[in-house]
GUMAR-324174 format. One record per residue (C-alpha): y, z negated, x. Coordinates in steps of 0.001 Angstrom, whole numbers, plus 500000, padded with zeros to 6 digits. Layout:
   north      up    east
       Y       Z       X
...
***
This chain:
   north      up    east
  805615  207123  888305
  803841  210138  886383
  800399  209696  883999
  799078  211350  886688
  799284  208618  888728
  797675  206251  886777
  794721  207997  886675
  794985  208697  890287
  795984  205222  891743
  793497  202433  891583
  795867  199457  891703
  792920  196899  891517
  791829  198495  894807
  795345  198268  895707
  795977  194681  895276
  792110  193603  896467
  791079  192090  893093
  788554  193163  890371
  789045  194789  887017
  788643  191507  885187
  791223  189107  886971
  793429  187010  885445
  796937  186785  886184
  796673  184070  887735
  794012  185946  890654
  796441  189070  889956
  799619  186963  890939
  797965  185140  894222
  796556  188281  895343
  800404  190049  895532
  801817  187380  896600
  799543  187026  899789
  799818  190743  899871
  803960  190932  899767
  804220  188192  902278
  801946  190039  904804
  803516  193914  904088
  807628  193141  903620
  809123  194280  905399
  811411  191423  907154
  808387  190797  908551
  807364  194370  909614
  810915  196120  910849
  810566  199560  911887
  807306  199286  910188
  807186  202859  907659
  803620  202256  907097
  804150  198349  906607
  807203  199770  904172
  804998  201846  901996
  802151  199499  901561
  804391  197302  900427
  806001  199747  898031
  802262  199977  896086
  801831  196827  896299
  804799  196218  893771
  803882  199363  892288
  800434  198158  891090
  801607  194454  890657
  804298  195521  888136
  801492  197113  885862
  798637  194660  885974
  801496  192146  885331
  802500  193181  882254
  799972  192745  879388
  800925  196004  877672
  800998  198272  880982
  797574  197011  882084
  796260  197773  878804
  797753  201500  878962
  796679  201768  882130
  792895  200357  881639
  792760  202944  878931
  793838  205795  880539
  791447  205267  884113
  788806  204877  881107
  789870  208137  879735
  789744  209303  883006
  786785  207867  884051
  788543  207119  887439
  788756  210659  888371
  791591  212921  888881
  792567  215205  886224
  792241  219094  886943
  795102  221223  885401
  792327  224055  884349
  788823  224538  884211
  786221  222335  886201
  784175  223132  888357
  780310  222986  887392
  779227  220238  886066
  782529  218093  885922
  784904  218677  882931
  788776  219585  883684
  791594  217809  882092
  791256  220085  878764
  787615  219090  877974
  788718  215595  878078
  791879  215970  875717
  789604  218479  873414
  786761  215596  873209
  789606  213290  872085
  791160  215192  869934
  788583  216768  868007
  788002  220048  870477
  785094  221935  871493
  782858  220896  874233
  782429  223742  877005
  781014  226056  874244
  783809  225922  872187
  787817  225768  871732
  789264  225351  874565
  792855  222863  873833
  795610  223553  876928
  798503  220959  877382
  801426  221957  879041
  803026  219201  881555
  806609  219729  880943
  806894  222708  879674
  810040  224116  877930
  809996  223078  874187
  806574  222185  874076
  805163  218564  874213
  804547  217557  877993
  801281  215797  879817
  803504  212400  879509
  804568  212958  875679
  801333  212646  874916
  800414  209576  876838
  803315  208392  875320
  802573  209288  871478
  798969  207801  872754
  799758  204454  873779
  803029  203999  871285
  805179  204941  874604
  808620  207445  874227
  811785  207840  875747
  813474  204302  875114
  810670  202247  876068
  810635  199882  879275
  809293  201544  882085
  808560  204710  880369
  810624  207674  879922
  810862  211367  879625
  809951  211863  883415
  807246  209059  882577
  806624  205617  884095
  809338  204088  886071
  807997  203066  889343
  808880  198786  890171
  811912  198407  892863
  811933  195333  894335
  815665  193777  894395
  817834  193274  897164
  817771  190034  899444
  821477  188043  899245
  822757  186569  902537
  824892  183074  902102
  825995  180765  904808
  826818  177006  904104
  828103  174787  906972
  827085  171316  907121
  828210  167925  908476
  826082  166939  911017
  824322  164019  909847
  823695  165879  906734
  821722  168211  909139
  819975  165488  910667
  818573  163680  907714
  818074  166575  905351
  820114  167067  902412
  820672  169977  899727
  823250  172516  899233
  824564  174058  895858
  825014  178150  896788
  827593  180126  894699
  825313  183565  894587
  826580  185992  892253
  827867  184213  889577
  824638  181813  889892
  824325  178251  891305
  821479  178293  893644
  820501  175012  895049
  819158  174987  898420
  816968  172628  900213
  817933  171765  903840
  815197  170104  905965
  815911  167467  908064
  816526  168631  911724
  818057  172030  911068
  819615  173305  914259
  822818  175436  913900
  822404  178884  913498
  819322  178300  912221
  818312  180654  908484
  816388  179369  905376
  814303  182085  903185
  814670  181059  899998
  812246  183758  898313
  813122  185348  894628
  816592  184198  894357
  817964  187092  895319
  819066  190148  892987
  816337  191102  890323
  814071  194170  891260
  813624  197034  888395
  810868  198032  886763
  808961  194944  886893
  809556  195082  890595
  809719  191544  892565
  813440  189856  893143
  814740  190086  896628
  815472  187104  898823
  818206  184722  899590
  818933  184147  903100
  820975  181113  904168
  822665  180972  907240
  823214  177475  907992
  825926  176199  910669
  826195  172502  911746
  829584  170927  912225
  829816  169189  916163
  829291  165580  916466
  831439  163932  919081
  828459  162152  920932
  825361  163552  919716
  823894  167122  919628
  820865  168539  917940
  818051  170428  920210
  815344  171086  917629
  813798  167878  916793
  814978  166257  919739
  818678  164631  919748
  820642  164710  922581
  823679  162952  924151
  825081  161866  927457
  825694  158560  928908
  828293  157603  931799
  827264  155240  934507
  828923  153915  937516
  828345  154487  940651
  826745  150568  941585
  824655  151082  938266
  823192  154087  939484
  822482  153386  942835
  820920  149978  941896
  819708  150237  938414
  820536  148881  935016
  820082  148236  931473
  822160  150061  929111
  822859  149363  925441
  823034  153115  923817
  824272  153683  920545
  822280  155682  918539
  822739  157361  915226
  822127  155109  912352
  824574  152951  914779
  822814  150279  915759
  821971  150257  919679
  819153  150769  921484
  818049  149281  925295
  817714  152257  928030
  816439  151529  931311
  818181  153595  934413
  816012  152966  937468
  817561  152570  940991
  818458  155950  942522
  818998  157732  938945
  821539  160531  940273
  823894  162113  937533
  822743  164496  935498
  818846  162908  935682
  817373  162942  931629
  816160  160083  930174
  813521  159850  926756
  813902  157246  924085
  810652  158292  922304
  811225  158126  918253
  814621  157854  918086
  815291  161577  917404
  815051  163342  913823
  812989  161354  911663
  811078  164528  909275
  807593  164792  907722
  806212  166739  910317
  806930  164140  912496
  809980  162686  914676
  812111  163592  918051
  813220  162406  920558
  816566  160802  922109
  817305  162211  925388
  820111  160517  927310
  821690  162223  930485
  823285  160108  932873
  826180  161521  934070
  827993  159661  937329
  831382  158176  936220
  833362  158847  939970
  836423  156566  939630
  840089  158427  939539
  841428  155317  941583
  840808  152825  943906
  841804  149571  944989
  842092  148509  948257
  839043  146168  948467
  837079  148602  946571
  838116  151806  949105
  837142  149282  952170
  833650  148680  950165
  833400  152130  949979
  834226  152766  953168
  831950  150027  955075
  829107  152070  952417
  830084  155321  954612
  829557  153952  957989
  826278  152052  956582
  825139  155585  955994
  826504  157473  958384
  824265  160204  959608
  822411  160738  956525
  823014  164708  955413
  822804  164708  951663
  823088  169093  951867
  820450  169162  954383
  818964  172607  954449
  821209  174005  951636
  822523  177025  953982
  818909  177563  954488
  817678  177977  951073
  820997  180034  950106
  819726  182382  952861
  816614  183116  951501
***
């Protein structure tokens, strides 16, 4: 970023606060700002992109006590206007009448002082912002070119893979990241799959830009009777045939392992869904659900009694077509 673009840029405007905030109005204001414009939120998004680049841009001078004080000064100097590189036109003075007032120079009647922005051997437009403001080549954020424009860093991707209950109750995770230890909050509930934003621990940005993100992929190790569906927890229960067809009352396990009482009314046919309200993930925003699927148990063999039971059950019910009108719907 040039000298030129200080006095062009009005990064008050920019970040929607007034000349006198704090840092404190200054830091809430980019931070709303940044979470709105970034553009993991805005993909594909160039204008979303460049907002977002002046955003940074104007947070990483009003930051910084010494850069905000440069820059105050030179808008002041500038009186908020852009600088022309010869005379003005009537009735506004150009950039020389400015630097002449300064420096000791004539007003329109008199000597007229030229600065040369870059030219060969002679001491540029930014030189003498630097010499100015106690700037030079060496300082942070300025240079030869001028002011170094903020770059935010770039996000880090981790995965961590947890054991199930851990992902049930909540738990945290200690993340290797570059030669740092990152330690990572997991919420209670977290489905596999599932990614945490963790935002600023991610490499630094330059130039006073913001740090990128970390992004956690998390996975969640199977359980052998219960599976995770959001809040809800889900896992399926075998019945016979008889406790089906008539009804029972199960004792279902659930995951702290005690057992809980589950009701199967008469007719429940196998693959039917049955809530246990509360007993899902317990979180702050409040808990899930058990849901239970019954799932027919058909028996691999048979005695002899028990084929003539099921037998007599046949004739009981002969002429009862359990696929009436199937062919009909398939035709439609």
């Amino acid at each position: 970023m040039t000298g030129q673009d200080w006095m062009e840029k009005d990064f008050y405007a920019v970040l929607g606060v007034p000349k006198d905030a704090d840092d404190a109005t200054i830091k809430k204001a980019y931070r709303k700002l940044a979470r709105q414009h970034h553009p993991d939120q805005n993909q594909g998004n160039a204008a979303a992109e460049s907002r977002f680049k002046e955003i940074g841009e104007a947070y990483a001078v009003l930051s910084d006590p010494e850069q905000r004080r440069q820059y105050d000064a030179v808008r002041a100097m500038a009186g908020g206007a852009r600088f022309s590189a010869g005379p003005g036109g009537a009735g506004a003075g150009g950039f020389e009448d400015i630097m002449g007032a300064m420096f000791g120079g004539g007003g329109r009647g008199g000597p007229r002082v030229r600065y040369s922005q870059g030219a060969p051997g002679g001491a540029g437009f930014e030189d003498i912002l630097g010499s100015m403001f106690g700037g030079g080549a060496g300082r942070t954020g300025y240079g030869p070119t001028g002011f170094t424009a903020p770059s935010p860093g770039a996000d880090v991707t981790a995965q961590v893979t947890l054991p199930f209950r851990a992902a049930v109750e909540g738990t945290t995770a200690d993340l290797e990241v570059d030669g740092r230890t990152i330690h990572a909050r997991i919420p209670a509930g977290i489905n596999d799959g599932k990614k945490i934003r963790l935002r600023g621990k991610g490499r630094p940005g330059s130039g006073g830009g913001a740090a990128g993100d970390l992004v956690v992929t998390v996975r969640v190790a199977p359980h052998p009777v219960f599976a995770l569906d959001g809040r809800d927890l889900r896992m399926t229960v075998p019945v016979t045939f008889v406790e089906a067809a008539l009804g029972t009352t199960l004792e279902v396990p659930i995951l702290d392992g005690s057992t809980v009482r589950l009701k199967v009314p008469s007719g429940t046919p196998s693959g039917r869904v049955l809530r246990l309200k509360g007993r899902g993930v317990q979180a702050s925003g409040g808990s899930g659900d058990l849901l239970v699927t019954v799932q027919v148990a058909v028996p691999q063999k048979l005695s002899k009694k028990a084929r003539q039971a099921l037998e007599t059950f046949a004739a009981e019910s002969d002429g009862e077509d359990v696929r009436a009108g199937l062919a009909q719907r398939a035709a439609e």
